[in-house]
C-alpha positions as CSV (number, residue, x, y, z in Angstrom):
1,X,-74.5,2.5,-60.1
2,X,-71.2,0.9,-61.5
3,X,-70.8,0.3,-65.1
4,X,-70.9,-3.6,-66.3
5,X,-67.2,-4.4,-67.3
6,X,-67.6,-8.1,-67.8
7,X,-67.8,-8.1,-71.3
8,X,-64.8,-5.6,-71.6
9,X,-62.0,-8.3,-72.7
10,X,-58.3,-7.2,-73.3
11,X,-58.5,-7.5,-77.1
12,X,-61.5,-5.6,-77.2
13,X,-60.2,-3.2,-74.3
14,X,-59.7,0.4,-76.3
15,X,-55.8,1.6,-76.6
16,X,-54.6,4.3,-73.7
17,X,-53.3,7.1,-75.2
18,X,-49.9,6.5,-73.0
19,X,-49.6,3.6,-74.2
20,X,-49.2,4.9,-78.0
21,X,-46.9,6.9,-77.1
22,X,-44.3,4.7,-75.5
23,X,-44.4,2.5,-78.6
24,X,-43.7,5.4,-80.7
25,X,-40.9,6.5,-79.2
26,X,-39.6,3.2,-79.3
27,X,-39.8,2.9,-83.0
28,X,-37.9,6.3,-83.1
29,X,-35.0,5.4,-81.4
30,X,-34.5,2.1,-82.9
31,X,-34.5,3.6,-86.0
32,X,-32.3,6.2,-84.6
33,X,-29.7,3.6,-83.6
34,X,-29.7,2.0,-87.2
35,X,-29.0,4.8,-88.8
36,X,-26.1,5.6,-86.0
37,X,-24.7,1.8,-86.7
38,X,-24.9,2.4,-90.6
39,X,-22.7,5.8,-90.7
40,X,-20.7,5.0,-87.9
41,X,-19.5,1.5,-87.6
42,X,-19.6,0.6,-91.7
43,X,-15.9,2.7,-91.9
44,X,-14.9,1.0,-89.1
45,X,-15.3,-2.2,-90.7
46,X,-14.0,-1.5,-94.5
47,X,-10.9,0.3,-92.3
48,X,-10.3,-3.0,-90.4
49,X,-11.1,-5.0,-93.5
50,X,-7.9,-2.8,-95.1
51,X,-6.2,-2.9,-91.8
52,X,-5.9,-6.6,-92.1
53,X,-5.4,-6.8,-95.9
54,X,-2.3,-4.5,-95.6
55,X,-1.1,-7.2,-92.2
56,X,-1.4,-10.0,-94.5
57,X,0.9,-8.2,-97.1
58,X,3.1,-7.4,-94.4
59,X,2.9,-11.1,-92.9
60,X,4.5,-12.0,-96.6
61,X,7.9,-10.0,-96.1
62,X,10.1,-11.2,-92.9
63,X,11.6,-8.5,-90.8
64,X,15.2,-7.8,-91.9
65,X,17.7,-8.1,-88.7
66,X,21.5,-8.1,-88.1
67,X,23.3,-10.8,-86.6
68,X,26.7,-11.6,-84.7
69,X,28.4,-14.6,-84.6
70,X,29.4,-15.5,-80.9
71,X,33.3,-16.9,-80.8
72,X,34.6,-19.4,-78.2
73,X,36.6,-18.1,-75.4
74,X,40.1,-18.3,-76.0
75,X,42.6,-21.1,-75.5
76,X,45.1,-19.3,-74.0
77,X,45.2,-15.9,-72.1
78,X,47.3,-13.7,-70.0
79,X,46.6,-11.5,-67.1
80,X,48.4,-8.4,-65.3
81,X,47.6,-7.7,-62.1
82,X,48.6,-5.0,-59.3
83,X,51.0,-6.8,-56.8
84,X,53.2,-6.0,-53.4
85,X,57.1,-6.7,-53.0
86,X,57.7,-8.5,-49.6
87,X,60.8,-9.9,-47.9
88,X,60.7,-14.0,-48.2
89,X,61.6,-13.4,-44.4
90,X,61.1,-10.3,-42.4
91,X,60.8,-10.5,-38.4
92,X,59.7,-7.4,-35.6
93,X,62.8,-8.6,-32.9
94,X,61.1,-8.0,-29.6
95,X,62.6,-8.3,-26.3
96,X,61.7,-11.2,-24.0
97,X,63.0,-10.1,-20.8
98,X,62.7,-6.0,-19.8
99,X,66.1,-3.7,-18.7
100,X,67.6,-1.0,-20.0
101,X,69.9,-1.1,-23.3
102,X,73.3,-1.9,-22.3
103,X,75.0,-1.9,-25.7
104,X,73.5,-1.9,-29.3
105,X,75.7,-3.5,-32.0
106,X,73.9,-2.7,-35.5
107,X,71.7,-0.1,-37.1
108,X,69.3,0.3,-40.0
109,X,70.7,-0.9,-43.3
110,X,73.2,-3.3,-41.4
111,X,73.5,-6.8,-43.3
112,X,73.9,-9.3,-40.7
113,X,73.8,-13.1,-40.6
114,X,72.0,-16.2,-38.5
115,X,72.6,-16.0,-34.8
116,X,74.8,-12.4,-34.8
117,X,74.5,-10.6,-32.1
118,X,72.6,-7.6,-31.9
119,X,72.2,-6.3,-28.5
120,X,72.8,-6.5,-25.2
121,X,69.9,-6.1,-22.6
122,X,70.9,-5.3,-18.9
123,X,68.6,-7.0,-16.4
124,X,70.0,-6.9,-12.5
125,X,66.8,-8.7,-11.4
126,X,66.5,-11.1,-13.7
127,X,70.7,-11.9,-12.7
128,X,69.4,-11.9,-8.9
129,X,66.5,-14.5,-9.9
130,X,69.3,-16.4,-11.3
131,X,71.1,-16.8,-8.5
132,X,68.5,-17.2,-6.3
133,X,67.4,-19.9,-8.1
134,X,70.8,-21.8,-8.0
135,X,70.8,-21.6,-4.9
136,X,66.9,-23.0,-4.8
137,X,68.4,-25.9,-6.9
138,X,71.4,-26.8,-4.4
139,X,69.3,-27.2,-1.8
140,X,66.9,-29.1,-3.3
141,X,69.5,-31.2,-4.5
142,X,71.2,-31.6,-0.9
143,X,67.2,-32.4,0.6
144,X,67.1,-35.0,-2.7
145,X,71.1,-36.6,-1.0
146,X,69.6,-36.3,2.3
147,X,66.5,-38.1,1.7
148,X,68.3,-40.9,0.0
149,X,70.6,-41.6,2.7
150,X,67.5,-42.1,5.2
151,X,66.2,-44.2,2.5
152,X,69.8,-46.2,2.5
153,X,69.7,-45.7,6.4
154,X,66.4,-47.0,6.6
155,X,66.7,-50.0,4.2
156,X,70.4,-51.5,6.1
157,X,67.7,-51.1,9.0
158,X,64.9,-53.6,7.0
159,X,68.1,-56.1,6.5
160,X,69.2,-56.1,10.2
161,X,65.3,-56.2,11.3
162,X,64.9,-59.0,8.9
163,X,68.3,-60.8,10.3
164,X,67.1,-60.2,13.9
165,X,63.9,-62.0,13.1
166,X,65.7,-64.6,11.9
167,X,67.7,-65.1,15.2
168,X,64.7,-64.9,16.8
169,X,62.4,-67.3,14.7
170,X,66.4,-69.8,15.5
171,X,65.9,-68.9,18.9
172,X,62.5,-70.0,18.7
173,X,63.4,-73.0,17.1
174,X,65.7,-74.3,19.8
175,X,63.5,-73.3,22.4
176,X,60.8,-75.7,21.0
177,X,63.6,-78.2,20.4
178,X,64.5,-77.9,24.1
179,X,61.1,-78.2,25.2
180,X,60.0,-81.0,23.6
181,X,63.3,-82.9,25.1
182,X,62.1,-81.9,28.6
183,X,58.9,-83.3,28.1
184,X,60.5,-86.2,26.9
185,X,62.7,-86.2,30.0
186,X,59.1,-85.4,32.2
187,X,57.7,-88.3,30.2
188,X,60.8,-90.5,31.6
189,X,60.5,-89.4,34.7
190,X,57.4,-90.5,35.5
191,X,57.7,-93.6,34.0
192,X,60.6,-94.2,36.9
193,X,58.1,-92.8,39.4
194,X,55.9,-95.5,38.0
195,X,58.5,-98.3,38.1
196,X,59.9,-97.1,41.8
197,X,56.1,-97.2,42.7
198,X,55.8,-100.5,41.3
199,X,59.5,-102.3,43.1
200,X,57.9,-100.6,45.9
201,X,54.6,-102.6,45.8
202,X,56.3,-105.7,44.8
203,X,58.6,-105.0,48.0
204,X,55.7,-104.7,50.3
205,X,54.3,-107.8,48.8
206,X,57.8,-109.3,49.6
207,X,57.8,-108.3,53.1
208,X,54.6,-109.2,53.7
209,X,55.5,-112.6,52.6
210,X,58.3,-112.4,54.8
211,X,56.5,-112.0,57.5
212,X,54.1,-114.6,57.1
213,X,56.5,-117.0,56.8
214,X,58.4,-115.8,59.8
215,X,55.1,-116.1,61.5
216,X,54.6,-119.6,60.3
217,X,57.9,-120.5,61.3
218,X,57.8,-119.4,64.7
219,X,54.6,-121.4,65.2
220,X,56.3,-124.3,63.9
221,X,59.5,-123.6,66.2
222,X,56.3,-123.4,69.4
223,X,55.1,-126.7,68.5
224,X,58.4,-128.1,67.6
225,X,59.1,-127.1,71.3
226,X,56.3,-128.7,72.7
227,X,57.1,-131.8,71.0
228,X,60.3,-132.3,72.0
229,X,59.6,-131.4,75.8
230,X,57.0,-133.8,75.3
231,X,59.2,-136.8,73.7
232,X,62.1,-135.6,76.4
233,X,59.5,-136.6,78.9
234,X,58.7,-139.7,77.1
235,X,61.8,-140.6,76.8
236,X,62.6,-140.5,80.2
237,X,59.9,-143.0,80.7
238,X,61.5,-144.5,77.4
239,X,58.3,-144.5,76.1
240,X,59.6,-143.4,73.0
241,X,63.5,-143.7,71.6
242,X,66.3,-141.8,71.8
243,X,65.9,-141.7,67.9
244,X,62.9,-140.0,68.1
245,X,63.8,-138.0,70.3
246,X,67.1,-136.7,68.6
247,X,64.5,-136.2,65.3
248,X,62.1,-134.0,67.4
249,X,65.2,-132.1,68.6
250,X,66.7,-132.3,64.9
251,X,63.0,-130.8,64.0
252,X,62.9,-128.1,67.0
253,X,66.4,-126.8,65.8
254,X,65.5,-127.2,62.1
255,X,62.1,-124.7,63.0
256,X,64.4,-122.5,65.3
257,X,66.8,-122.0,62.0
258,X,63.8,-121.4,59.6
259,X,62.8,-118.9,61.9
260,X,66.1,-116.9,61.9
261,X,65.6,-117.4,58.2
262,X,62.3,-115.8,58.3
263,X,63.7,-113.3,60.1
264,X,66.4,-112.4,57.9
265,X,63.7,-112.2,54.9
266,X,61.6,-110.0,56.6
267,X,64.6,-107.8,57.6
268,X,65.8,-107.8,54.0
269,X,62.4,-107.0,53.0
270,X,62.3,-104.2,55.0
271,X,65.3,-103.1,53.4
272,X,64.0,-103.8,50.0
273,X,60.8,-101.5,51.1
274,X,62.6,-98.7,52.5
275,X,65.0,-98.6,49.7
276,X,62.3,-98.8,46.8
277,X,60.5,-96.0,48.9
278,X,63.4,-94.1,48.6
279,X,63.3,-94.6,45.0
280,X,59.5,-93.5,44.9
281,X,60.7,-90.0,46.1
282,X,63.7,-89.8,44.1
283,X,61.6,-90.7,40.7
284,X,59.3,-88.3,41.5
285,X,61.4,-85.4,42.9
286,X,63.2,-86.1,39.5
287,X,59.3,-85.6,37.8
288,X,58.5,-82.5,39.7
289,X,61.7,-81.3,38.1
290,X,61.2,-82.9,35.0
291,X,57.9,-80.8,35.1
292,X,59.3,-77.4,36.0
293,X,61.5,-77.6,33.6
294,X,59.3,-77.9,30.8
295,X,57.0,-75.4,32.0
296,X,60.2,-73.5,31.9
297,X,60.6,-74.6,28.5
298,X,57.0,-73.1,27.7
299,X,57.4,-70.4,29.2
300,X,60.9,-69.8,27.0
301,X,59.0,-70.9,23.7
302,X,56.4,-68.2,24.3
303,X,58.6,-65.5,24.9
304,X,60.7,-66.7,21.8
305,X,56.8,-66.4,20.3
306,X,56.8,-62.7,21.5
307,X,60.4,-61.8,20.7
308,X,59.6,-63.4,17.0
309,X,56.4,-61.4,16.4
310,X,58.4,-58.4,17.9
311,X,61.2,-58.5,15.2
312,X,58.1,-59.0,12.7
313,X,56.8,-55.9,13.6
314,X,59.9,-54.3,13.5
315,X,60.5,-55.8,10.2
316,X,57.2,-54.5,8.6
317,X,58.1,-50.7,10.4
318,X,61.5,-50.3,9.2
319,X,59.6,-51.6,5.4
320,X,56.8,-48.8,6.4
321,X,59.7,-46.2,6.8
322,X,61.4,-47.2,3.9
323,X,58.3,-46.8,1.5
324,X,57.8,-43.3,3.5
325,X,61.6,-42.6,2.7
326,X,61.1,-43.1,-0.8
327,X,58.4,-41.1,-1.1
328,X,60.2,-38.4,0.5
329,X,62.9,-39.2,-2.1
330,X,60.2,-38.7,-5.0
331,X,59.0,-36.1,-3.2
332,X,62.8,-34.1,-3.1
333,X,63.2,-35.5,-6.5
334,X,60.2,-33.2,-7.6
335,X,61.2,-30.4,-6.2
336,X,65.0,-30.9,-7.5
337,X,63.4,-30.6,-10.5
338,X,60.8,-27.8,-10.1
339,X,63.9,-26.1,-9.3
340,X,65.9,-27.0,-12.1
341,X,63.0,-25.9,-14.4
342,X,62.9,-23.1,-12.8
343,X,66.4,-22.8,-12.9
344,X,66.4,-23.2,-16.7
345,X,63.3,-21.0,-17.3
346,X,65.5,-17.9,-15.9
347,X,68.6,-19.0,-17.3
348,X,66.3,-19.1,-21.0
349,X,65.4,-15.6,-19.6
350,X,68.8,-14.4,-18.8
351,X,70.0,-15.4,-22.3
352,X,67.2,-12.9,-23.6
353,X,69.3,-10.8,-22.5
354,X,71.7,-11.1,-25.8
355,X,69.2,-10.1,-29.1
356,X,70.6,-12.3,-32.0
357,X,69.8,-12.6,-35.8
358,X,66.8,-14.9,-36.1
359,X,68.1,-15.5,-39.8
360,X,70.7,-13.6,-42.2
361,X,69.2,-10.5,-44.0
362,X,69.7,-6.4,-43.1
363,X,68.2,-4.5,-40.6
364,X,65.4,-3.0,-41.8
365,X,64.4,-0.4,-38.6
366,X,65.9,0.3,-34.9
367,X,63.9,1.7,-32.7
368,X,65.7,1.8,-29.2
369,X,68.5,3.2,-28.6
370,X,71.8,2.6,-25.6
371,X,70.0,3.4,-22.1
372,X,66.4,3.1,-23.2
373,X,64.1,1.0,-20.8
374,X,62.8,-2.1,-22.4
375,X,60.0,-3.8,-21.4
376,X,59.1,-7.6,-22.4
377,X,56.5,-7.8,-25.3
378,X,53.7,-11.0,-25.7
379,X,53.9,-10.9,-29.3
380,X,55.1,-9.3,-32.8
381,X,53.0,-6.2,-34.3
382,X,52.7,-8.6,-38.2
383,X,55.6,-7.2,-39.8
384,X,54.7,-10.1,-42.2
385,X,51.6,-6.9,-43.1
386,X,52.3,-6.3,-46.8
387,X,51.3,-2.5,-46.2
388,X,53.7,-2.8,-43.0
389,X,57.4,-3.7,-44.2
390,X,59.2,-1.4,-41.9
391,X,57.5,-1.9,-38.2
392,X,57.7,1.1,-35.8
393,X,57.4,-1.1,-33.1
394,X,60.1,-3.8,-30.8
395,X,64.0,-3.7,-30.9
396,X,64.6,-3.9,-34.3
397,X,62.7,-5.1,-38.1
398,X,64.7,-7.5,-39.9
399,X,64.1,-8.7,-43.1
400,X,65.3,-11.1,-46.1
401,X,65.8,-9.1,-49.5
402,X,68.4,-12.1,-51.4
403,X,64.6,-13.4,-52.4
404,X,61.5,-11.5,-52.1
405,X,58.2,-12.5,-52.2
406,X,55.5,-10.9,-54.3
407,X,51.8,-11.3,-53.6
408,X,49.0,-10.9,-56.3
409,X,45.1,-11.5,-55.8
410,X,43.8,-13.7,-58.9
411,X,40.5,-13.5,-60.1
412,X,38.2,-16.1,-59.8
413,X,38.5,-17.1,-63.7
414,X,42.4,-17.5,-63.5
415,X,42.3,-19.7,-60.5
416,X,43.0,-22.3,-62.3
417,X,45.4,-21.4,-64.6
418,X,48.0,-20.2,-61.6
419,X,50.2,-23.2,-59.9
420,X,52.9,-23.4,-58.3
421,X,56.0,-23.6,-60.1
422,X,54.5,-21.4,-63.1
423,X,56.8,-18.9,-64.1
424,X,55.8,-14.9,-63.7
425,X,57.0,-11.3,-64.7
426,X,57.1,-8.6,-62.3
427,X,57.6,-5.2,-63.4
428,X,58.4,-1.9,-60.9
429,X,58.0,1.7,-62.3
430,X,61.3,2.3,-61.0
431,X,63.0,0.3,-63.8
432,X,60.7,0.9,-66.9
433,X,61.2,-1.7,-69.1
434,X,62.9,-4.2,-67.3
435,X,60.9,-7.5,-65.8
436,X,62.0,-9.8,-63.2
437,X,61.3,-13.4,-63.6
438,X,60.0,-15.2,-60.7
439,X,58.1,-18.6,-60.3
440,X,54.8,-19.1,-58.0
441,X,55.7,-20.2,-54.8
442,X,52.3,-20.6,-53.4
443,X,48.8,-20.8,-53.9
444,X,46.1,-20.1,-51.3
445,X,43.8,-23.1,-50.8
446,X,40.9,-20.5,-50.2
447,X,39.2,-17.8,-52.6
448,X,38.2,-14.1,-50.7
449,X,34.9,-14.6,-50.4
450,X,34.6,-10.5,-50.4
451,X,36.4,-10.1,-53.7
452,X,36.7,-13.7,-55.1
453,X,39.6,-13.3,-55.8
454,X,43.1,-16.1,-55.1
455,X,46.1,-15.4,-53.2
456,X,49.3,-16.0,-55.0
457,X,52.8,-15.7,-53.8
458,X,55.3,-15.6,-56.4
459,X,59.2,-15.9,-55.2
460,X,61.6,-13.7,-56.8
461,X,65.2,-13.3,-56.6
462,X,67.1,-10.5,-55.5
463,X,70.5,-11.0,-55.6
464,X,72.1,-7.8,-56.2
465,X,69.2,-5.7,-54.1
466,X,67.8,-3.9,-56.9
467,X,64.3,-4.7,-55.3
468,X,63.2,-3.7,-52.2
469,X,60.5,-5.0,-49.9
470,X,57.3,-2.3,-50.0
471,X,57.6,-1.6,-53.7
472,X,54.2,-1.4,-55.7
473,X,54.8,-3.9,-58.7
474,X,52.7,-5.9,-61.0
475,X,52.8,-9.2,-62.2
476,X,52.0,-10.8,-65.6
477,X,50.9,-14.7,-66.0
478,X,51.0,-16.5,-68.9
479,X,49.0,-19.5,-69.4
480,X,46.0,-21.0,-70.5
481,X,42.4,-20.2,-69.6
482,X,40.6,-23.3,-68.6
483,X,36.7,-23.2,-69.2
484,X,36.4,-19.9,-69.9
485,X,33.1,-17.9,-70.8
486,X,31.8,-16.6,-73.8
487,X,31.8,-12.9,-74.5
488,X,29.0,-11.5,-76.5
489,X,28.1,-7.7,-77.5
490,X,25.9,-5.8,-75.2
491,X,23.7,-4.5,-77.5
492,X,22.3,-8.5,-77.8
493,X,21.0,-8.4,-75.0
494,X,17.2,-8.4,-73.8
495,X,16.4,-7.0,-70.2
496,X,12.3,-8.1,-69.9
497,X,9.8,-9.2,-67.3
498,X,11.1,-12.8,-68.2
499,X,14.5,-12.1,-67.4
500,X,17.8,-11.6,-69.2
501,X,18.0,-13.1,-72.3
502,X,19.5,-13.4,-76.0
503,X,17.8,-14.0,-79.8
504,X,19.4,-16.6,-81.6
505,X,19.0,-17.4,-84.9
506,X,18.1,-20.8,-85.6
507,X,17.1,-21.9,-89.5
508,X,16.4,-18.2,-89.8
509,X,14.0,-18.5,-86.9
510,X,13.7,-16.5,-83.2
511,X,14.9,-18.5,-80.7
512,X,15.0,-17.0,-77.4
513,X,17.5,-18.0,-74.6
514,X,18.1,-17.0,-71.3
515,X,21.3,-16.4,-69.9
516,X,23.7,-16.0,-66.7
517,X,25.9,-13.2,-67.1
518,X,29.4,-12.4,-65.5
519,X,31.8,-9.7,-65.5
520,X,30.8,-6.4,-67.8
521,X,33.6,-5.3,-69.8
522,X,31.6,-2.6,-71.0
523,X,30.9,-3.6,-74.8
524,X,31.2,-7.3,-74.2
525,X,30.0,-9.1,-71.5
526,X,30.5,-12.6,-70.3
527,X,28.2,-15.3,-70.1
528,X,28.0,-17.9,-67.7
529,X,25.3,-19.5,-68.6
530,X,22.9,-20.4,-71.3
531,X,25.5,-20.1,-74.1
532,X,28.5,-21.9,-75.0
533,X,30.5,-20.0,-78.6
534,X,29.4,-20.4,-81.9
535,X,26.0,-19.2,-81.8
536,X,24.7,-16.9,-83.8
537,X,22.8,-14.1,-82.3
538,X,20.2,-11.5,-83.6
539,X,22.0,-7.7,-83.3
540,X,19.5,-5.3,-81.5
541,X,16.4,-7.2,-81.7
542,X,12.9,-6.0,-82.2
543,X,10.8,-6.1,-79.0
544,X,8.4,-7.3,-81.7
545,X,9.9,-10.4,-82.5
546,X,8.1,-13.3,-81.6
547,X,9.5,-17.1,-80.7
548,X,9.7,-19.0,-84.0
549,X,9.3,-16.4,-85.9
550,X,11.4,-16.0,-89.5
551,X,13.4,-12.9,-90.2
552,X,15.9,-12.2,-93.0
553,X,19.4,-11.9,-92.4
554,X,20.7,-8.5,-93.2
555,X,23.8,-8.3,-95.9
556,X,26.9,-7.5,-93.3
């Protein structure tokens, strides 16, 4: 049987004896830790207690620190610098046409002037191109003469075309003149057909008038006739007159002579017919001729037509010729003057066979010699090379000493204190203590962009020779320094994480200032940037030293 635990609440519930001891040993090492805390962090705190009183005395003196005053760059400087002696003019001769040395007229350390002659080159081939090419050239000019006297030929041959078709178009002319008058003379013609035709008709009508009347008249003369037989035999019974009688035989004769009249009309009728018949054939056999001839006429006009086109075409040939002759003329023209440039091209080349002085100066190397082979060269080997005055290549080196030219490389703070014009001293160890004055002759537009540094030429005279080109000289420049930097002492300097920079002293306060530096001179150094002169800079500062902060100014 269990035990009843009902009434067994927790703040009656007995203590486990586990349970008194955790709680014990809890109260033993809290108090274990307080007394730690009491003997161990107490001197802690009265040592930071004095640690901060003696800071606060220390706060109440200012760090003591030396100082240097930073001076503007100077107004005016000079510079020396390592320089080269050059000829104003030096030259490698080199040969523009190859042969062998035929004669050789100077030598090294021979003075010579503008346009002397030097050598002689001798080049058969370049001789037999010569003549070959003059002979090129008079043939080309006797194709050119040819070609312009068919041209001549064929333009006198245009004017006579052009006068032949005149005749013709004449000739045509006239034959349309003549033609029109025979069809004027056809037109006549047939108006005399038309008129014989018509006397013919009116003949016919005549005759057959005639005849009618010669027919009425013989019936007239038949009973005229009868009537007088019959009053004959009346009268015999004189039954009628021999009045009457003589009127009836005055009336039978009267009828008897209008018949011989009849007659005669009708004969001249006939007459008038056959004659006006006549005409009819005449008038138009006269037509029929009148007719041929103008289709003779036509037939004239178109071959005048034909011979008139003809001398057209010949016209527009001879002009087709004469445009082909001057282009043959252009044609021989061009070639005339190929030739000739040709010509002048190897004439150029055979004068390369004489080496002259580009310019006066001396002879500064030879290197051929009489018989040696020379061959034609593309280009010079830069005897203008200030490390190369005497070239080892080519006929001969030739060079101007009366003035020399000196070049110096300027540094990039002296560019622009150097222009032309500026006078310079240039000094030679051969001659110790002498200088020779020259003036800058030019200026490079461009800095080195390896050494930053200026090309400068200065020009110096040489009258008597003392100088000559190759010497190792230097030069000295005198003038002002525009904008130059600041130098301050190394030992101001600050080399941190944050940079390079410098502890000025402002109101006896750090003030901390970066800065661009430029060329180390070993115990000053330029600055480029951040400074300008007349600061006042703190000597060796303190890494301590914080921004704002005030020091005292050590007695100098």
């Amino acid at each position: 049987m269990e035990p009843d635990l009902s009434n067994n609440t927790p703040e009656t519930q007995p203590e486990q004896p586990e349970v008194r001891k955790s709680r014990r040993g809890l109260y033993i090492t809290i108090a274990a830790i307080a007394v730690l805390g009491y003997f161990g962090i107490a001197p802690r705190l009265r040592q930071g207690k004095m640690l901060g009183q003696e800071v606060e005395v220390k706060a109440r003196e200012l760090p003591l620190v030396s100082v240097v005053n930073v001076e503007p760059a100077s107004a005016a400087a000079s510079i020396t610098l390592p320089s080269n002696i050059q000829a104003i003019e030096s030259t490698n001769i080199q040969s523009q046409t190859s042969g062998y040395m035929k004669e050789r007229f100077v030598d090294i350390g021979s003075k010579v002037t503008k346009g002397q002659l030097l050598a002689i080159i001798a080049s058969p081939e370049v001789d037999q191109q010569l003549n070959a090419t003059t002979a090129q050239v008079a043939q080309a000019q006797s194709g050119v003469g040819k070609a312009e006297a068919d041209s001549a030929n064929l333009k006198a041959a245009i004017s006579a075309a052009k006068s032949e078709q005149v005749g013709k178009e004449a000739a045509l002319a006239q034959s349309r003149a003549n033609l029109a008058h025979l069809r004027a003379k056809a037109i006549e013609a047939h108006s005399a057909v038309n008129v014989a035709q018509s006397m013919e008709s009116a003949s016919s009508h005549k005759l057959a008038g005639a005849e009618a009347d010669l027919v009425r008249a013989q019936a007239r003369v038949t009973i005229a006739q009868k009537t007088l037989t019959r009053w004959q035999q009346l009268a015999k019974g004189d039954a009628v007159s021999g009045q009457d009688v003589d009127e009836k035989t005055a009336d039978y004769q009267e009828s008897e002579a209008q018949v011989d009249a009849s007659r005669a009309a009708v004969s001249s009728a006939q007459s008038d017919v056959t004659t006006a018949a006549g005409s009819v054939s005449s008038a138009k056999a006269s037509a029929q001729a009148a007719d041929a001839d103008v289709q003779a006429g036509q037939e004239s006009v178109k071959a005048a037509q034909s011979a008139v086109e003809a001398s057209k075409a010949n016209v527009q040939a001879a002009g087709a010729s004469f445009q082909a002759s001057i282009s043959n003329v252009g044609a021989s023209q061009a070639s005339l003057n190929s030739q000739r440039s040709n010509l002048g091209r190897v004439a150029a080349q055979q004068s390369f066979e004489r080496i002259v002085a580009p310019f006066s100066g001396v002879i500064t190397a030879r290197n051929v010699d009489v018989g040696d082979l020379v061959s034609a060269s593309a280009g010079g080997t830069g005897a203008s090379d200030p490390m190369n005055t005497v070239t080892k290549t080519g006929l001969f080196g030739l060079a101007r000493t009366d003035v020399l030219r000196v070049q110096a490389n300027i540094p990039e703070d002296f560019t622009s204190t150097v222009h032309v014009g500026d006078p310079a001293d240039v000094t030679v160890s051969e001659y110790p203590g002498k200088s020779f004055s020259g003036k800058v002759l030019n200026v490079s537009g461009a800095l080195d962009a390896a050494s930053r540094t200026l090309l400068v030429e200065i020009e110096l005279p040489n009258p008597t020779g003392a100088l000559k080109p190759g010497m190792y000289s230097t030069v000295r420049f005198m003038g002002a320094r525009r904008n130059g930097p600041p130098q301050i002492p190394a030992t101001t300097l600050i080399f941190d994480a944050r940079g390079t920079r410098v502890a000025e002293l402002l109101n006896n306060s750090v003030h901390y200032v970066t800065v661009s530096l430029g060329r180390d001179f070993g115990d000053k150094i330029e600055v480029l940037q951040g400074i300008r002169g007349g600061e006042t800079l703190i000597n060796n500062p303190d890494d301590s030293l914080q921004e704002g902060q005030k020091v005292e100014v050590a007695k100098q």
